[in-house]
C-alpha positions in Angstrom: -16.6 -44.8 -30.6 -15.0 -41.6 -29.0 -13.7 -39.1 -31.5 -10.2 -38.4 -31.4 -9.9 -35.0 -31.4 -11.7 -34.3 -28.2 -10.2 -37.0 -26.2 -7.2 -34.7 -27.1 -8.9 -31.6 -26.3 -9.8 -33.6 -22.7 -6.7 -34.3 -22.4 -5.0 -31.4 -22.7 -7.6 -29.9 -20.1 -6.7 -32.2 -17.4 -3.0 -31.8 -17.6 -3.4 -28.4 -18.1 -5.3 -28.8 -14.4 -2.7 -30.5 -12.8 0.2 -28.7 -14.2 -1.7 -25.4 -12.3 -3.0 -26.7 -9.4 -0.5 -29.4 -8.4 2.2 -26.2 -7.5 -0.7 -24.0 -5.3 -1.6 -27.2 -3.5 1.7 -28.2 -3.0 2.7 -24.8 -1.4 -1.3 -24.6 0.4 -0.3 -27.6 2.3 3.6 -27.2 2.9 2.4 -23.9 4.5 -0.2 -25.8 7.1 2.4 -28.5 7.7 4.7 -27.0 10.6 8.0 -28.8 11.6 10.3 -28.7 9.2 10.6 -32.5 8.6 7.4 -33.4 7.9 7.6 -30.6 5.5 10.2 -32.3 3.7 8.6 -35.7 3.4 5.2 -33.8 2.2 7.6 -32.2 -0.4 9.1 -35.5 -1.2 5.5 -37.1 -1.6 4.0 -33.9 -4.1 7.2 -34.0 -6.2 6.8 -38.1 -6.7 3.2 -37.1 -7.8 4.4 -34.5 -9.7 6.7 -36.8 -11.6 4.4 -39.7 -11.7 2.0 -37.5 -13.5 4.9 -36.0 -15.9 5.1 -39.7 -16.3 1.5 -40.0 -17.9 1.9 -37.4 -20.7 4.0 -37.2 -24.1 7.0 -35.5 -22.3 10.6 -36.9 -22.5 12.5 -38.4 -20.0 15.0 -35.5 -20.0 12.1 -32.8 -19.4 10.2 -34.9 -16.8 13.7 -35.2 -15.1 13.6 -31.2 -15.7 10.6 -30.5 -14.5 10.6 -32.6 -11.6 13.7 -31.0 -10.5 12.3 -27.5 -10.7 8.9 -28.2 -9.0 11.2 -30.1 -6.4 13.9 -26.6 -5.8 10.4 -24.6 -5.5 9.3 -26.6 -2.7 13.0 -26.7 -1.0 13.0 -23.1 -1.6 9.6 -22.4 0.1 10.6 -24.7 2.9 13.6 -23.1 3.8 12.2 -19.4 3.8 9.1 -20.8 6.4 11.0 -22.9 8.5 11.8 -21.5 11.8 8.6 -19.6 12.0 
């Protein structure tokens, strides 16, 4: 019914779209958030999306662990150089 090669072509878009915006919203809302708590558990709930959608492509289970843990030391990262302002 649906030819193959643009289902691919779809698909590619959207992860492409989540794989850039997922990081800038991530940061957008860790930066409203204030307290440095419920910055961690917004961090902790974007980097089980993040992973969950990792989880949905072709990817391994050595570079979603990989990638997860890289968007995850971004966040910690951002988090510690805005808390306590």
């Amino acid at each position: 019914m649906y030819n193959d090669i643009y289902l691919r072509r779809y698909n590619k878009l959207i992860v492409a779209l989540v794989a850039s915006l997922l990081p800038i919203i991530a940061i957008i809302v860790l930066y409203a958030v204030k307290g440095t708590w419920r910055r961690i558990c917004v961090a902790i709930a974007f980097t089980a999306l993040f992973g969950i959608a990792m989880a949905c492509t072709t990817a391994r289970q050595s570079e979603i662990f990989a990638a997860t843990a890289a968007f995850a030391a971004v966040e910690v990262v951002f988090i510690g150089s805005v808390s306590g302002k």
